[in-house]
Z-matrix of the N, CA and C atoms (Angstrom, degrees):
N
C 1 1.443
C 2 1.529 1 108.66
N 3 1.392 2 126.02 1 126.78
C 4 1.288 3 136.95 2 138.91
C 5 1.437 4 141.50 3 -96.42
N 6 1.188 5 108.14 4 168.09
C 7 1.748 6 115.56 5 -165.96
C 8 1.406 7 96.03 6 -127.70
N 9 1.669 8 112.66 7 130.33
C 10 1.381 9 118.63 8 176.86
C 11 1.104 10 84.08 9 -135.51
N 12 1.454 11 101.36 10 177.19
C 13 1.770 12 139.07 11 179.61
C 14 1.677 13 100.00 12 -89.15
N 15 0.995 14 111.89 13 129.21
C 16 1.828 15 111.07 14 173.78
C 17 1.635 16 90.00 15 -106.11
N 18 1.843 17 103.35 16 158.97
C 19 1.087 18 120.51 17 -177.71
C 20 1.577 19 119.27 18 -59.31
N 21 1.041 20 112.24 19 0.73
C 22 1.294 21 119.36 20 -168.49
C 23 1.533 22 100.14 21 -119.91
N 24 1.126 23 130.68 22 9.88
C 25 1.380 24 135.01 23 162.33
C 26 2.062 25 122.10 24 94.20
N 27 1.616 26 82.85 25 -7.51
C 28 2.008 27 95.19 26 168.23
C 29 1.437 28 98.55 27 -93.16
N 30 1.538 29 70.10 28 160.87
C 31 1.482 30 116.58 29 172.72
C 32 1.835 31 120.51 30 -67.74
N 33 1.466 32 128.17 31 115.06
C 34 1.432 33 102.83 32 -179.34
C 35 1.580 34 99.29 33 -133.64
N 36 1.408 35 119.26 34 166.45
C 37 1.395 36 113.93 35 -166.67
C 38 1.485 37 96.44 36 -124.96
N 39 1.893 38 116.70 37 115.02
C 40 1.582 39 120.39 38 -155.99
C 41 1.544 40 99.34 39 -103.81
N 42 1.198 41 154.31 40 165.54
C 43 1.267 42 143.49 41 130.76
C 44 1.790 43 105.94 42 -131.01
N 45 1.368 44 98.74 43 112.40
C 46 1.760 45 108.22 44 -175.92
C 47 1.319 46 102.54 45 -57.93
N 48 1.651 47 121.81 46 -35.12
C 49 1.275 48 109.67 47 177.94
C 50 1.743 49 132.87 48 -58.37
N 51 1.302 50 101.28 49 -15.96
C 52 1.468 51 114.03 50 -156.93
C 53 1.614 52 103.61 51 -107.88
N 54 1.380 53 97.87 52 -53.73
C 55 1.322 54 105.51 53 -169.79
C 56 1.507 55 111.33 54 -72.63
N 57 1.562 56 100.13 55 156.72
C 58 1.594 57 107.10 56 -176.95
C 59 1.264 58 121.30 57 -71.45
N 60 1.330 59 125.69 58 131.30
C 61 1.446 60 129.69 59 -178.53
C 62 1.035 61 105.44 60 -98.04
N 63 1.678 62 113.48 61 153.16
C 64 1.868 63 123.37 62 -169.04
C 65 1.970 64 80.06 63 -123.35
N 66 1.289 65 121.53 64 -59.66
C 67 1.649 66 111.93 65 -174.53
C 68 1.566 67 114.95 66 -113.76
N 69 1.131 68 137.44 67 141.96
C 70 0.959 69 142.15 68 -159.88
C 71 1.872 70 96.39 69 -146.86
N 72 0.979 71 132.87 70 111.95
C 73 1.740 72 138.68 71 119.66
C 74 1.131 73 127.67 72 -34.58
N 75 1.342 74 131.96 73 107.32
C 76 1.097 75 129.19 74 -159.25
C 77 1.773 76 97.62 75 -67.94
N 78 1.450 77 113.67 76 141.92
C 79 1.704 78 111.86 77 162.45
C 80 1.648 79 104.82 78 -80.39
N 81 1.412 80 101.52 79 129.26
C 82 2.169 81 100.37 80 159.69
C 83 1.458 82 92.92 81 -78.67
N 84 1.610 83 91.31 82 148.94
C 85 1.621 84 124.73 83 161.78
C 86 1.520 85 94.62 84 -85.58
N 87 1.315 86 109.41 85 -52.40
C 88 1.674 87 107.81 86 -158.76
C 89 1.631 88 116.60 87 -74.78
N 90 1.010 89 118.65 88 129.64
C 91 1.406 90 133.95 89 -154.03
C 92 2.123 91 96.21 90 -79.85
N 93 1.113 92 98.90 91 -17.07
C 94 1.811 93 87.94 92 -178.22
C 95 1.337 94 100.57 93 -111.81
N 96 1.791 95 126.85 94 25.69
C 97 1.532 96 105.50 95 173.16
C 98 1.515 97 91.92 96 -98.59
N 99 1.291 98 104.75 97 146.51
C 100 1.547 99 104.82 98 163.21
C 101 1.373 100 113.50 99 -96.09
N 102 1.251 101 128.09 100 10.28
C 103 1.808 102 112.63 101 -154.34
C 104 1.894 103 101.56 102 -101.84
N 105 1.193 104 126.91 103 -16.49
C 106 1.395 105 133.31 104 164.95
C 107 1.460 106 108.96 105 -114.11
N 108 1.250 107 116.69 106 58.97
C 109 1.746 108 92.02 107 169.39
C 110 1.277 109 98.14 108 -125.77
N 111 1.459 110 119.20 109 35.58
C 112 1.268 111 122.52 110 155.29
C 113 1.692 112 100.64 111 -173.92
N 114 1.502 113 106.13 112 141.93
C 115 1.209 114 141.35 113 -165.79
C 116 1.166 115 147.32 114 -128.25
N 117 1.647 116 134.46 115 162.63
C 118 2.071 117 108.96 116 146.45
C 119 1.392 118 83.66 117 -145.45
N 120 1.638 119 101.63 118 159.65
C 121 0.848 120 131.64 119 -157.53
C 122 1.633 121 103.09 120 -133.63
N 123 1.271 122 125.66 121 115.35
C 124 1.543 123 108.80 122 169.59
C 125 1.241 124 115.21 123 -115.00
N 126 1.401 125 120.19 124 158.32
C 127 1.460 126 141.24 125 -161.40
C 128 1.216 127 113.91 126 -120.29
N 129 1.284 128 129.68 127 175.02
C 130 1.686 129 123.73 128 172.28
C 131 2.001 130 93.84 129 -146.08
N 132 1.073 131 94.54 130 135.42
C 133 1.482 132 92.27 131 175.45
C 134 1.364 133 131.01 132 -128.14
N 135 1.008 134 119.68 133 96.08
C 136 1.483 135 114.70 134 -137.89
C 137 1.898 136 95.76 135 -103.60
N 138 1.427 137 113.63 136 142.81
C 139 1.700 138 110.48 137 -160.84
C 140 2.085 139 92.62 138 -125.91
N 141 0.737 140 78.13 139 155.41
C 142 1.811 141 104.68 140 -176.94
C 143 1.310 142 129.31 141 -48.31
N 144 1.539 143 96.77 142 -7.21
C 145 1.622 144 116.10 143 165.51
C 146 1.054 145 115.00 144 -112.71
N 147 1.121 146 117.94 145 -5.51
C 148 1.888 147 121.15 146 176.35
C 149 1.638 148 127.37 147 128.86
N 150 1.533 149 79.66 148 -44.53
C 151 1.911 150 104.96 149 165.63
C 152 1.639 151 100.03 150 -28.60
N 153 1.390 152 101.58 151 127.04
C 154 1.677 153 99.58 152 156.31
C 155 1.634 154 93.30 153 -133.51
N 156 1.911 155 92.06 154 155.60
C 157 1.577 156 85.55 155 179.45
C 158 1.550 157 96.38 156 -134.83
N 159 1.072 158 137.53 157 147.10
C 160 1.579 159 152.93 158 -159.19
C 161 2.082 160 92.88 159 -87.30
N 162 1.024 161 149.80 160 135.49
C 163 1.211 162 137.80 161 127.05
C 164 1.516 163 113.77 162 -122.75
N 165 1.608 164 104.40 163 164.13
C 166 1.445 165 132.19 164 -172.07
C 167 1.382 166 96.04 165 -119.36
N 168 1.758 167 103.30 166 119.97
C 169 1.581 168 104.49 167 158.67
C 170 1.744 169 107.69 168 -124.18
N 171 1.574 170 104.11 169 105.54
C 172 1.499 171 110.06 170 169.27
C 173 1.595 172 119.53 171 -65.51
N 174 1.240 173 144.57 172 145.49
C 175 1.232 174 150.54 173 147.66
C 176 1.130 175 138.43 174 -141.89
N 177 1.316 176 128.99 175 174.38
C 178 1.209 177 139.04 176 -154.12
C 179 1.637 178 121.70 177 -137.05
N 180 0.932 179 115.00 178 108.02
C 181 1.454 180 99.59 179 154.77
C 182 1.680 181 141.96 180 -141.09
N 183 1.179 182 88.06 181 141.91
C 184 1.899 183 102.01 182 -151.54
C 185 0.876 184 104.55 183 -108.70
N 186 1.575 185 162.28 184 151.62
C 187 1.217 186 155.92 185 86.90
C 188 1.329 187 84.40 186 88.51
N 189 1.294 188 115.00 187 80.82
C 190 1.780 189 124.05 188 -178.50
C 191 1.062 190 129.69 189 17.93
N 192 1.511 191 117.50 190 21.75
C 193 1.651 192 121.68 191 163.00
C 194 1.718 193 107.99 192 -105.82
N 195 1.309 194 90.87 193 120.80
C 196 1.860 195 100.31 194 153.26
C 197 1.280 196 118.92 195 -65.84
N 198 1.259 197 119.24 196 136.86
C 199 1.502 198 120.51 197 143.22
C 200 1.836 199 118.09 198 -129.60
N 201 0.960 200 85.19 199 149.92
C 202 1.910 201 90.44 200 178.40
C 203 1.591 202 117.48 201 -135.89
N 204 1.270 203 125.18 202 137.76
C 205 1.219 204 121.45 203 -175.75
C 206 1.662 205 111.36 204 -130.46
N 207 1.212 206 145.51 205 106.30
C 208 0.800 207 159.76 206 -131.18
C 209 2.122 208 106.08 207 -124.63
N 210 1.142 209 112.44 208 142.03
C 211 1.433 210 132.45 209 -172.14
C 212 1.611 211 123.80 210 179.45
N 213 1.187 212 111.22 211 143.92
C 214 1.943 213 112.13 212 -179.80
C 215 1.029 214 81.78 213 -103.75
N 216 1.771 215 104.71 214 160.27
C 217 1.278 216 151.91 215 178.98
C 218 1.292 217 133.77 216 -119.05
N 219 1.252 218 139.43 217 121.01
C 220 1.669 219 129.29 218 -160.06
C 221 1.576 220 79.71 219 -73.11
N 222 1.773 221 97.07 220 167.68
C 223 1.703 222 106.10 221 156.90
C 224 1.369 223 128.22 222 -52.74
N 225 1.532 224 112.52 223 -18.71
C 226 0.880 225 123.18 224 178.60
C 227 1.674 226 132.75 225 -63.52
N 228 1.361 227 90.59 226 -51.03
C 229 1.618 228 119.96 227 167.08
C 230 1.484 229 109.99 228 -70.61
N 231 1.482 230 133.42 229 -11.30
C 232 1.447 231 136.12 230 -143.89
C 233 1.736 232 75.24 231 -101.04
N 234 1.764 233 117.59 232 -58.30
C 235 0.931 234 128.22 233 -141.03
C 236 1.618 235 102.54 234 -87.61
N 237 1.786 236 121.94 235 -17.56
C 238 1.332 237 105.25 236 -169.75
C 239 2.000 238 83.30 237 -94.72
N 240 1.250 239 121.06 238 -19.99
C 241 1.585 240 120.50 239 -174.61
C 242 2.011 241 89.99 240 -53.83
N 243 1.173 242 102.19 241 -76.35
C 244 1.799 243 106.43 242 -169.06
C 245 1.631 244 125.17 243 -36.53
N 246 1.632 245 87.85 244 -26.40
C 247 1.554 246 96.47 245 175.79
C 248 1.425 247 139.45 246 -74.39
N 249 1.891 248 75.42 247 -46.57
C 250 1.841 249 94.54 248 159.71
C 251 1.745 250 103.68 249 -62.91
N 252 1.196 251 133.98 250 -66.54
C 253 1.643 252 126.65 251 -171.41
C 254 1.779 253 104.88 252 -37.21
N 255 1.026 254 124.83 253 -56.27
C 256 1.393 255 145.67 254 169.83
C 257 1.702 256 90.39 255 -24.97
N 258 1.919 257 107.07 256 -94.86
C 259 1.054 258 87.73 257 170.62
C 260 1.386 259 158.20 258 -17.22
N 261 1.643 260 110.02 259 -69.88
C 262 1.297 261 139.67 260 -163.50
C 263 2.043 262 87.65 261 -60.52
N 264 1.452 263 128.28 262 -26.29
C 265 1.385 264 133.70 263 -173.93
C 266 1.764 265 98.35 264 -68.55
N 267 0.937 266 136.32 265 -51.29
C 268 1.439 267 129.03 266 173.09
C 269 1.334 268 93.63 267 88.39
N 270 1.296 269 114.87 268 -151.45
C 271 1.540 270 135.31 269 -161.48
C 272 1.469 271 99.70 270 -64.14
N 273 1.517 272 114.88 271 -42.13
C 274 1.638 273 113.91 272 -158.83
C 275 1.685 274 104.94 273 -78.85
N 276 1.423 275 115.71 274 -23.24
C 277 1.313 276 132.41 275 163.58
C 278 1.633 277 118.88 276 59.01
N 279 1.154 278 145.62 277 -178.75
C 280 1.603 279 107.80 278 -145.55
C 281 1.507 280 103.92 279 -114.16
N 282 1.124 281 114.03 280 169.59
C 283 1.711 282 114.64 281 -165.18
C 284 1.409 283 104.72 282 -63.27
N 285 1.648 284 101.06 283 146.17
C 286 1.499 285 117.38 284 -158.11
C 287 1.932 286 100.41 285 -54.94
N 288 0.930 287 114.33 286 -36.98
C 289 2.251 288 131.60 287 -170.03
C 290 1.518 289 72.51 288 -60.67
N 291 1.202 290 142.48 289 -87.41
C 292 1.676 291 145.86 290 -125.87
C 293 1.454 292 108.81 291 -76.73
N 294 1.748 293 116.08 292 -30.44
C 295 1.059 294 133.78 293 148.45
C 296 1.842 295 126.97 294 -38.48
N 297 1.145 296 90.22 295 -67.42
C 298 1.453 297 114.15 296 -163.67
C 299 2.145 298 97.07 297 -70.57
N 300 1.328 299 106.20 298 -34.79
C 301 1.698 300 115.91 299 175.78
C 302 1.349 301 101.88 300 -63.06
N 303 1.225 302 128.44 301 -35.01
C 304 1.567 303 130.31 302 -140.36
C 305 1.893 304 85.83 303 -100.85
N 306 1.193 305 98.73 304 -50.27
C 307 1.548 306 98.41 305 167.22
C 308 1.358 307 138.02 306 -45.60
N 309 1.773 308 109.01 307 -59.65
C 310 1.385 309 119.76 308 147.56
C 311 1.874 310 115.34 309 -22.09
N 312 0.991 311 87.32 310 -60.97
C 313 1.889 312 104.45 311 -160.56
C 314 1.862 313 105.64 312 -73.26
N 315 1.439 314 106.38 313 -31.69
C 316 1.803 315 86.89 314 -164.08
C 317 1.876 316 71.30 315 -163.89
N 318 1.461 317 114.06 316 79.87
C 319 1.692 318 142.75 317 168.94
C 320 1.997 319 88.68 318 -47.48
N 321 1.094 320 109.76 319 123.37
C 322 1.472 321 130.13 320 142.72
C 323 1.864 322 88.56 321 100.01
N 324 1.182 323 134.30 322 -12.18
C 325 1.443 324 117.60 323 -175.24
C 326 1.050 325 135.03 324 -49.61
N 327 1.275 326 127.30 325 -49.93
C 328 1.572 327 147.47 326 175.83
C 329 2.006 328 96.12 327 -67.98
N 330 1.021 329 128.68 328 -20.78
C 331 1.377 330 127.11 329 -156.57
C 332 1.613 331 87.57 330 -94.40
N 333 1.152 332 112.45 331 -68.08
C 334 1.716 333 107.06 332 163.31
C 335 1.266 334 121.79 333 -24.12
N 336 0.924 335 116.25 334 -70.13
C 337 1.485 336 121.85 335 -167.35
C 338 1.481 337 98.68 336 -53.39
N 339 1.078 338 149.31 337 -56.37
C 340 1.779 339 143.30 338 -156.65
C 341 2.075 340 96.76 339 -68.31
C-alpha cells in the first residue's frame, strides 16, 4: 500500500495490487525484449463513501532497476488517456480483457470514437 497526494490536495491510500485495473502494459519477464520495459498502468480506487479516484502509475525498467511514478487523474484525463491507447493500438487494436475493463468502467467510449 501507498499514499499519494491527489490533485485536489488529499491524502489517498493506493495499492496497485488490490485495486481494480481499467489499463495495464504488459510487464516483460524477458530481459532482451525492449517493447514493455516501460509503461502506465491505471487503477480506479474506489473508498467507502463512494469517492472513487482514477490513478496513473508510469514505470520503468532498466538494467534491473524499477522505477514507478505515481499520480490521479480527473475522469477527464482517464477518458482522453484510454482514447489515445485505443488509438496508438491501430488496426490490431487493444487486447480483448483491456477492452472489455474500459467498457465495464466508462460503457460506450471506445464505440464512439470509431
Amino acid at each position: 500500500m501507498k499514499t499519494i497526494r491527489t490533485s485536489d490536495g488529499k491524502w489517498l491510500q493506493i495499492d496497485p495490487k488490490t485495486d481494480p485495473w481499467i489499463f495495464k502494459t504488459p510487464h516483460s519477464t524477458v530481459r532482451a525484449s525492449l517493447d514493455y520495459r516501460q509503461g502506465e498502468d491505471l487503477y480506479i480506487r474506489k473508498l467507502p463513501d463512494g469517492r472513487q479516484y482514477y490513478y496513473l502509475v508510469t514505470w520503468t525498467d532498466w538494467q534491473r532497476e524499477s522505477k514507478e511514478a505515481y499520480r490521479t487523474l480527473s475522469e477527464e484525463e482517464v477518458k482522453k488517456f484510454l482514447l489515445e491507447k485505443s488509438q496508438s493500438a491501430g488496426k490490431i487494436g487493444l487486447d480483448p480483457d483491456i477492452s472489455d475493463r474500459i467498457e465495464r468502467y466508462f460503457p460506450g467510449l471506445l464505440k464512439r470514437r470509431r
